[in-house]
C-alpha positions as CSV (number, residue, x, y, z in Angstrom):
1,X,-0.7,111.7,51.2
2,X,2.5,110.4,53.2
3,X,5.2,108.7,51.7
4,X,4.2,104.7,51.8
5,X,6.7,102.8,53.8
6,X,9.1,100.1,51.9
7,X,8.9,96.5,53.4
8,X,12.3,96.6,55.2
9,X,10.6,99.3,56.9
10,X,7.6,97.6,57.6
11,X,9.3,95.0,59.0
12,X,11.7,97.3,61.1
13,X,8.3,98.8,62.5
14,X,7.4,95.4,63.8
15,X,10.3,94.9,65.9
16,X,9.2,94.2,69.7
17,X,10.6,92.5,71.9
18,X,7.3,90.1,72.5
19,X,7.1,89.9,69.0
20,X,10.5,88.4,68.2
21,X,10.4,86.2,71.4
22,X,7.1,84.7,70.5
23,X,8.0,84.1,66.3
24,X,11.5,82.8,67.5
25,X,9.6,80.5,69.7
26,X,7.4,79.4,67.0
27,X,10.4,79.1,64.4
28,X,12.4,76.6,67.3
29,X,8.7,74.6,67.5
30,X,9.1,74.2,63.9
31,X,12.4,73.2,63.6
32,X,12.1,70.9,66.6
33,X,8.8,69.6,64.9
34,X,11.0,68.7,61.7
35,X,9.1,71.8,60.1
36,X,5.7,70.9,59.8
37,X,4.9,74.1,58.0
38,X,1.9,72.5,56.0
39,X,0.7,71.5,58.7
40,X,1.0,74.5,61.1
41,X,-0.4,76.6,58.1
42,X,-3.5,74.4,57.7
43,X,-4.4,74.5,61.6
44,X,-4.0,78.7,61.6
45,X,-6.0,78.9,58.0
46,X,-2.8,80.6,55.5
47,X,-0.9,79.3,52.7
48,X,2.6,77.8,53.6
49,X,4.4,79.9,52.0
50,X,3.0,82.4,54.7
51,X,4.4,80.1,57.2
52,X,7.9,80.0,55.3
53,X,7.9,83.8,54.9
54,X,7.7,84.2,58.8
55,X,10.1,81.8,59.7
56,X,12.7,82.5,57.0
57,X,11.9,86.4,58.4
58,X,10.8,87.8,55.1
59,X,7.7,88.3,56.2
60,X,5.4,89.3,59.6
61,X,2.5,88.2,60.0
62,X,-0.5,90.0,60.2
63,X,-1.5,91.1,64.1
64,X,-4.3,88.6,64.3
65,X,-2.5,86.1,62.6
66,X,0.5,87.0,65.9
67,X,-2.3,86.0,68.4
68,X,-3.2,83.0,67.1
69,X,0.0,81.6,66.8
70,X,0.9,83.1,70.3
71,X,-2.4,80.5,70.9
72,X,-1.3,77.9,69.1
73,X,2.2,77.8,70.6
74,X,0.5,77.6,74.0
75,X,-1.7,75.0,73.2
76,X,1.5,73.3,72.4
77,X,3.4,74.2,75.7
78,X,0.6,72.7,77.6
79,X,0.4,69.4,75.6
80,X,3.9,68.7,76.9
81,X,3.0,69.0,80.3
């Protein structure tokens, strides 16, 4: 068996670049939102603290859970039209 990866390293593995533009984008529509993290994490199905983890970049979320808030920032790009 290989050597299992520590979290920094996880996370390092993570790093691309439409990866960091699409969480940064979804950190600035929370801040700008006044941080509705409940809120967000109710409408993608996790725990807040899920929601806090990613924007306080302790945490990555899941592939799946990176489309749908890829999604649900567009959904939100195309209500300001």
């Amino acid at each position: 068996m290989g050597k299992e990866k520590t979290k920094a390293e996880k996370l390092a593995a993570l790093k691309h670049p439409e990866i960091e533009k699409t969480m940064d984008e979804f950190r600035a529509w929370c801040v700008a939102e006044r941080g509705r993290q409940t809120e967000v994490a109710e409408l993608l199905g996790v725990k807040r603290a899920s929601v806090n983890g990613w924007l306080k970049r302790t945490s990555n979320p899941a592939v799946r859970m990176f489309f749908e808030i890829r999604d649900f920032l567009k959904t939100q790009r195309e209500r300001k039209k």
